[in-house]
Every structure is written in structure tokens, then in C-alpha cells.
N, C-alpha and C positions, 0 to 999 in steps of 0.2 A: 764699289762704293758700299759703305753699310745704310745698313735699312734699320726702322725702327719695327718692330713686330708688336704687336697687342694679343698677350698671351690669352686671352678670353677667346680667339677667333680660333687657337689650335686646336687637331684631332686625335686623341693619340690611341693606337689599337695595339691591343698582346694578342700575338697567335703563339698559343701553342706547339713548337717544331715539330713534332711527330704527327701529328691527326688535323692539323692547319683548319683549326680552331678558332677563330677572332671575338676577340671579349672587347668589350671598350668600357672604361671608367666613366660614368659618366657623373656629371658636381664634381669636375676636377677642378682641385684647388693650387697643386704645386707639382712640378717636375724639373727635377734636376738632373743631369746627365752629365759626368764628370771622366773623359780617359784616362788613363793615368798610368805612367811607366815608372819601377824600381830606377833607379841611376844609379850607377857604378862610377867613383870619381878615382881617378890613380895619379897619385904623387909618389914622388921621388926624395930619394938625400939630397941630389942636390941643386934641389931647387925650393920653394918655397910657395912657387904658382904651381896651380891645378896642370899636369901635361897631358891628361886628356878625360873624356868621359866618354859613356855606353849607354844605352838606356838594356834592359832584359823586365821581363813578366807584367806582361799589359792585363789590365782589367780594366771595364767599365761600367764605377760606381751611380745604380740607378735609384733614385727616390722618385716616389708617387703618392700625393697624397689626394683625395676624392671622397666625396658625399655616399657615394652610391655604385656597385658594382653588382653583375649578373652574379647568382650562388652559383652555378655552374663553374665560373673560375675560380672559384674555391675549391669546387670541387676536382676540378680537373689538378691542382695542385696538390690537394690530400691524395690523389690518384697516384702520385708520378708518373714515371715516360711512357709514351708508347700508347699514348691519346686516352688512359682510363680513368675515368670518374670512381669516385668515393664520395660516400656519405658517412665517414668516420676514418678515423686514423688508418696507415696500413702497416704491417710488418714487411717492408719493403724496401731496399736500399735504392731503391730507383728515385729518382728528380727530375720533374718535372721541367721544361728548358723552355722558354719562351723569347720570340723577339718581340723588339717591342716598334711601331713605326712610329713619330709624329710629326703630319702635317704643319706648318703655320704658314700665312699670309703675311706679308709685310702691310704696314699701316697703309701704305697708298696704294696697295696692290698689285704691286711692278715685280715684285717677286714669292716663288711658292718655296720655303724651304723643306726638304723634306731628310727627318733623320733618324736612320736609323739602328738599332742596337739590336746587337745577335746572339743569342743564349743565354739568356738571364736567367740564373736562377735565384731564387727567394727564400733563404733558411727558413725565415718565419711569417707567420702571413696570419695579419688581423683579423679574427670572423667575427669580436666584438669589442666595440670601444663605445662604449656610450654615456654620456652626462644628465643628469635630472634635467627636464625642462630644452634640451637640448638634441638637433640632429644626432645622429650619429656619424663620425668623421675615420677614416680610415687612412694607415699609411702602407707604405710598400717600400723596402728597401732592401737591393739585389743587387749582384754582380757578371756583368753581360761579358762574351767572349770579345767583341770587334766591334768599333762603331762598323756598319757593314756600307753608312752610304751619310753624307753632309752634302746635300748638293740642292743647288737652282734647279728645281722640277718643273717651273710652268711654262716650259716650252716643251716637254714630255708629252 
């Protein structure tokens, strides 16, 4: 049966893969999590309909956007792999990989969804966005290796 969820009640945490690290965004505003497979479609002379397709090269496309986030996950990003922080750019071809988990409750409470994404990395990452007279808002937009889990948790 589908469930109604109220995204206000969700949790959503980045650990870092290498150093298992948890940072959580928090004044989250938006989260998107999108899989997504290349299609391969093959047709033929003599026909006119599709006679078959394939899917190949899965990714999945993550957005995050949030009021307020630890500096440490910045910095652990300007760091890349292998758990190292920076506090300035590095000459280094390493990337930093993060999953990401998040929690939600369903409105009536009958169910915990919990989903999660595995090796995200983030080309570029916000350290300042801000407006006169305004918070400052941040976003995040990255490409995970697997959803690694979509499932009813609150029997877990």
C-alpha cells in the first residue's frame, strides 16, 4: 500500500566511505534522489516496432539543498579520500566518496522508509551562497554509485 510521508519528519546523514565520518545537513530544505539507466533500444529493417531494449551505466543523481551544514564536511571534501580534512584546496586527484542514508516516517506512522545511496561524489560544493538581509542557503548536487537499500525499516 503507498504511504503518505511528511518530508519535514526526515533524517538524512553523509558518511564519508573511507574514515566513516557522519555529517548531517541540518535546515534541510530539498532532496532529490533520482536512479537512472542509459537504454539501448534496437530495431531492425524489417520491422518498424522496437524488437528489443537493454538498459547499461547506472548512476544516481543526488540534490541537497540546506540552511546549515558542519565546516568539517567541507572540509573533508576539499580533503578528498582516505578520511583527510583541508582547510584549502589540494593538489590532488583523489575524491572524496560519500553515502548518503535517509530516514523518513510515513504520516501515520505504520511505516520507516529508509534509503539509501552509495558513493557520491560532488564535483562542486558550495562554501558560500548568501543574499543581503538573508540566511544563507546551500545546495549539493552529486552522482551516487547504487541505491544500496529502499526498504520498510521499522520492523529492523
Amino acid at each position: 500500500m503507498a504511504e503518505a510521508y511528511f518530508f519535514d519528519s526526515g533524517v538524512l546523514t553523509l558518511e564519508e566511505t573511507s574514515s566513516a565520518t557522519n555529517f548531517a545537513p541540518i535546515g534541510l530544505q530539498d532532496v532529490t534522489v533520482t536512479p537512472a539507466f542509459e537504454h539501448e533500444e534496437l530495431f531492425t529493417a524489417d520491422s518498424t516496432f522496437r524488437e528489443d531494449v537493454k538498459r547499461h551505466t547506472h548512476s544516481v543523481n543526488v540534490e541537497i539543498s540546506y540552511s546549515k551544514l558542519p565546516l568539517e564536511f567541507a572540509q573533508q571534501w576539499l580533503g578528498g579520500s582516505g578520511g583527510t580534512t583541508a582547510t584549502a584546496s589540494q593538489d590532488d586527484e583523489s575524491v572524496a566518496l560519500f553515502n548518503a542514508t535517509l530516514v523518513s516516517t510515513s504520516a501515520d506512522g505504520s511505516v520507516e522508509r529508509t534509503l539509501e545511496v552509495t558513493e557520491i561524489h560532488f564535483a562542486e560544493f558550495e562554501v558560500l551562497n548568501g543574499s543581503q538581509g538573508e540566511y544563507e542557503e546551500y545546495s549539493l548536487s552529486g552522482n551516487g554509485r547504487t541505491v544500496g537499500q529502499l526498504e520498510d525499516t521499522s520492523g529492523a
